[in-house]
C-alpha positions, 0 to 999 in steps of 0.5 A: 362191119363185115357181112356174111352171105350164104348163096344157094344155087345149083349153078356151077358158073355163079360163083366165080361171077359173084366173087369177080363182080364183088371182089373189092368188097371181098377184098377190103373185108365188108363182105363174104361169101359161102356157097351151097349147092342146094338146100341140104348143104345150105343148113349144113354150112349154116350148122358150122357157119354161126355168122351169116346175116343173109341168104341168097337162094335160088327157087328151083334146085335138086334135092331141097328147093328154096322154098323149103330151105326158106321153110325150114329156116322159119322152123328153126327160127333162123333170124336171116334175111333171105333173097330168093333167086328165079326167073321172072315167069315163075312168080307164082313161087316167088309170091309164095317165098315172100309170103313165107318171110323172104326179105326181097327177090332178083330174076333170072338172068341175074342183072348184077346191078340189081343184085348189088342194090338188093344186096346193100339194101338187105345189108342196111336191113341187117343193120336196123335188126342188129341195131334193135337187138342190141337195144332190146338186150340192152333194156331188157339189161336194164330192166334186170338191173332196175327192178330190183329197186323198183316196181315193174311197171317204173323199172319198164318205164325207166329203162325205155328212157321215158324217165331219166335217172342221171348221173348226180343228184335233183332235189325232189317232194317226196316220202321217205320209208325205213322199216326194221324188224326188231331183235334180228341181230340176235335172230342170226345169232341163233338160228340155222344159216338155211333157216335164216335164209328161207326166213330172211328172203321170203320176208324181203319178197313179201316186203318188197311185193308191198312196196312195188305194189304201190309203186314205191321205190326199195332205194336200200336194202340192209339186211332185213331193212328197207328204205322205200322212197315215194315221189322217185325218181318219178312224180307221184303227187299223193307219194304222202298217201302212198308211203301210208297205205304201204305202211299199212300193208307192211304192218299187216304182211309183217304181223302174219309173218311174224305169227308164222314163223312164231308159231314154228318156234322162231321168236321173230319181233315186231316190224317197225316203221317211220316215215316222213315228207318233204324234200330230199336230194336224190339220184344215182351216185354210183360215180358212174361205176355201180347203180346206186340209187340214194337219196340224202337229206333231212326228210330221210333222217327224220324218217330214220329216227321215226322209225326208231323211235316206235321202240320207245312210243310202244308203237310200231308205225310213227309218221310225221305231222308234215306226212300225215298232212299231205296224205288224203283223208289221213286219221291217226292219234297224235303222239306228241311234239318229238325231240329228234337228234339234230334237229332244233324244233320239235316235230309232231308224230302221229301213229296212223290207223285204219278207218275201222279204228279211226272211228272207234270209241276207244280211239276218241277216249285216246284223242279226249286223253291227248287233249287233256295232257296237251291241254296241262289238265290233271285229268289226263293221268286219270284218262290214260290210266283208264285207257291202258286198264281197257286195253294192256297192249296200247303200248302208246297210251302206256308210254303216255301214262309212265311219262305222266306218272313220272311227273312230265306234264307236256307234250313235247318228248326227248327221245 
């Protein structure tokens, strides 16, 4: 690598001896010289020279000195490494230069040994500094990249090298989050491309704000979609907990987005949401050529489908048995033992509620309810019916009263 040295000096003979005494390095390409005679024509050949790694300047020259060269170098933050040039009874002024940010100094007259020396040791000095340029650019790259998946915090983490996303896959304990917002489709269909666009992007940074605030993992984003992972790429032993508090969240962030945008004329529908735990392959499998981030599995499918299947429960957030009891102080209503495609065994569903709901009187008359149709007692029909006339909107006490009306007395649901 070759390395560019600007030398500052008045004096007339020292460029012949620089270019005799370094003529092997000047020859073979690892170092070139350029030459001022002052302070106004060193930024002078700085202005055309982009280049130079390094500065040697003597104090004491007509016109601009060294010591303002060097300040006028700090001002234009010039990232050089500088070696001030005087004699040795003048070290009042050299103190000074090194207080103003010089790197190293020679004396007059010049020991070219010296110099050599001071010279090779700038060098590998410029080194370290290029070297840690380049690592800074390279995770600030990284940085870029990584937090469009996850939350800043992870993304700084990840891209320092304090976790390691290889190339391939691990088996992972994790929650699995898929949202979907109803009737989108037919929205783009309608509505202005920059409508949309406004619509679209301002839902993704509220939904994704959620996500990262939890510091949960966006590890797919298909159109107004969002498959969030918790307990990845990093350990997050309550990712259970997590994946329901952020459902909470984007429920409440999706319902207001909803009534806005309602209110415009922009018949916007429902978020919904399903999720899941267990274990899952995750990993980059980009093939080396792209950064994708995925995650494959049987918790990821069922997630998928639990987020489906709010369409037919009328709920909007669904969760598995598996989620709900790995989340701390979970409180939900039982939805029933669902039928899932691909899977032999049913599994058990809940819709999760907000302490201020969990301890209501209605959501009691609910779980009296479930009792009595998980129990196979007539009074259920009765209960539920009850249950809809109070409150028209619990869509999953409707779907629990059509089901008994239409003569299916279990629990167990084939969606």
């Amino acid at each position: 690598m070759s390395t560019s040295i600007l030398v500052v000096d008045d004096e007339p003979d020292l460029e012949a001896l620089l270019v005799q005494k370094f003529r092997k390095q000047i020859r073979d390409g690892t170092l070139r010289f350029l030459f001022a005679r002052d302070g106004v024509e060193a930024l002078a050949a700085l202005q055309t020279n982009q280049d130079v790694d390094m500065v040697l300047s003597d104090i004491n020259m007509p016109r601009m000195d060294g010591l303002s060269l060097l300040a006028k170098l700090q001002e234009r933050n010039e990232d050089l490494s500088t070696i001030m040039v005087s004699a040795y009874s003048d070290m009042a002024n050299i103190r000074i230069a090194m207080n103003r940010g010089a790197y190293d100094f020679v004396t007059k007259p010049i020991d070219f040994a010296d110099l050599e020396a001071t010279i090779l040791k700038t060098i590998r000095h410029v080194e370290a500094l290029r070297e840690t340029q380049r690592r800074q650019s390279m995770a600030e790259q990284a940085r870029a990249s990584l937090a469009r998946y996850f939350s800043p915090n992870l993304a700084e983490r990840l891209a320092s090298g304090a976790d390691a996303i290889d190339l391939g896959g691990t088996r992972r304990e994790l929650a699995s989050l898929f949202t979907d917002l109803t009737g989108f489709t037919t929205l783009v269909e309608t509505i202005e491309p920059k409508v949309l666009g406004t619509l679209l992007n301002d839902y993704l940074v509220g939904m994704t704000d959620i996500v990262f605030a939890h510091e949960g993992t966006v590890a797919k984003v298909i159109g107004d979609a969002l498959h969030v992972l918790f307990g990845a790429p990093s350990d997050q032993p309550d990712h259970a907990s997590r994946a329901v508090a952020c459902s909470f969240m984007l429920d409440a962030f999706a319902c207001s987005f909803r009534e806005n945008w309602n209110s415009k004329g922009i018949p916007l529908g429902h978020t919904r949401i399903g999720s899941h735990a267990g274990t899952a392959v995750v990993g980059n499998f980009g093939g080396g050529r792209f950064f994708d981030y995925s995650a494959y599995g049987d918790t990821i499918n069922v997630a998928a489908r639990l987020q489906a299947a709010n369409k037919t429960l009328g709920t909007r957030i669904c969760v598995s048995g598996s989620l709900a009891a790995k989340a701390q102080n979970f409180c939900g209503r039982p939805v029933g033992d669902l039928c899932l495609r691909g899977r032999a065994e049913p599994i058990r569903a809940f819709e999760p509620l907000t302490g201020e709901r969990c301890g209501s009187a209605e959501t009691q008359a609910y779980m009296d309810a479930f009792q009595e149709l998980e129990s196979g007692d007539p009074a259920a029909v009765a209960s539920f019916a009850a249950l809809v006339g109070r409150n028209p909107d619990d869509g999953l006490a409707s779907f629990h009263l059509k089901r008994l009306l239409n003569g299916e007395t279990s629990t167990t649901i084939t969606l």
